[in-house]
C-alpha positions as CSV (number, residue, x, y, z in Angstrom):
1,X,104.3,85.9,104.2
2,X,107.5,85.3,105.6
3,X,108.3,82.1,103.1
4,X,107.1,84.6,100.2
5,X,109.4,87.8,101.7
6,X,105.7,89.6,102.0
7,X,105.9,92.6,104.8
8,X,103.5,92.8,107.3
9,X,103.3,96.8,106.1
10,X,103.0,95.5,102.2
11,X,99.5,93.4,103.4
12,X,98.6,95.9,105.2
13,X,99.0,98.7,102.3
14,X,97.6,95.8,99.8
15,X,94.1,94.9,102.0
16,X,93.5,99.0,102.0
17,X,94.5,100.1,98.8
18,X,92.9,97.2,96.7
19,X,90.1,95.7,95.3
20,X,87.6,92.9,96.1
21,X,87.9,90.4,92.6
22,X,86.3,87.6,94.0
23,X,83.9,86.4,96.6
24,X,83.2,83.3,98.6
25,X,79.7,84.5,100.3
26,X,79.4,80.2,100.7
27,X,82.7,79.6,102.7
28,X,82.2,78.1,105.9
29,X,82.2,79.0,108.5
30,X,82.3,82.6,107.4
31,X,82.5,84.6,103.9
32,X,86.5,85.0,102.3
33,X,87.6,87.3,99.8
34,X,90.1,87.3,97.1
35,X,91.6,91.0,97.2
36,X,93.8,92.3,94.7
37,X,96.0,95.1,94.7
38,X,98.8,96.6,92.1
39,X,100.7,98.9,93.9
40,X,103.8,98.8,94.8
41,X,103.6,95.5,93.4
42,X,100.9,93.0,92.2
43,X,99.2,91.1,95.1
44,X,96.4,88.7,95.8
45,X,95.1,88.2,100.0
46,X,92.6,86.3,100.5
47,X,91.0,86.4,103.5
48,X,87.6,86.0,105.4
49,X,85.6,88.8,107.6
50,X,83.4,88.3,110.3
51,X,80.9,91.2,110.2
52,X,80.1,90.4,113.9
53,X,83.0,91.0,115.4
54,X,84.9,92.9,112.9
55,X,87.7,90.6,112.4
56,X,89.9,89.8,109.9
57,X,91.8,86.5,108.9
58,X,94.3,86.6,106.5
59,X,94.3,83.0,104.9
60,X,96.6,83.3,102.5
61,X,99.1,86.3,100.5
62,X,101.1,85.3,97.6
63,X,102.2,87.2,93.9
64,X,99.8,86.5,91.3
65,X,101.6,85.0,87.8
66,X,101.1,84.7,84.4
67,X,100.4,81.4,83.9
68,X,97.4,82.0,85.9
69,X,96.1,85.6,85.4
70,X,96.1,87.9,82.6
71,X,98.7,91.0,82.5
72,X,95.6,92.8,84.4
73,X,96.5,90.7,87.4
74,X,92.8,90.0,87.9
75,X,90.8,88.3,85.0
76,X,91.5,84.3,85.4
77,X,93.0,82.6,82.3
């Protein structure tokens, strides 16, 4: 987040306000999920949830590109 100049308020905002695009119901040793959200500006989280404890781990936050996605920010190229 920090090396990316992502605020702590932006994931926060992103992780409520957005979408689940992809799961990983197979990760180990519990499920992730690739979130995606487009406002105030395009983001991708993905993170994992424990549904036994209710927690959250943020693995990673970055700005999805072009190269990658489509203009829709969430179907892969």
């Amino acid at each position: 987040m920090i090396e990316r100049e992502i605020s702590r308020d932006s994931v926060k905002q992103a992780i409520l306000s957005g979408s689940v695009i992809e799961a990983y119901p197979d990760d180990y040793p519990i499920p992730s999920y690739l979130i995606c959200s487009l406002e105030p500006e395009p983001l991708h989280i993905v993170l994992s949830y424990n549904a036994i404890n209710s927690e959250i781990h943020i693995i990673t936050i970055y700005r999805p590109d072009l190269e990658h996605f489509k203009s829709d920010f969430i179907t892969r190229k």
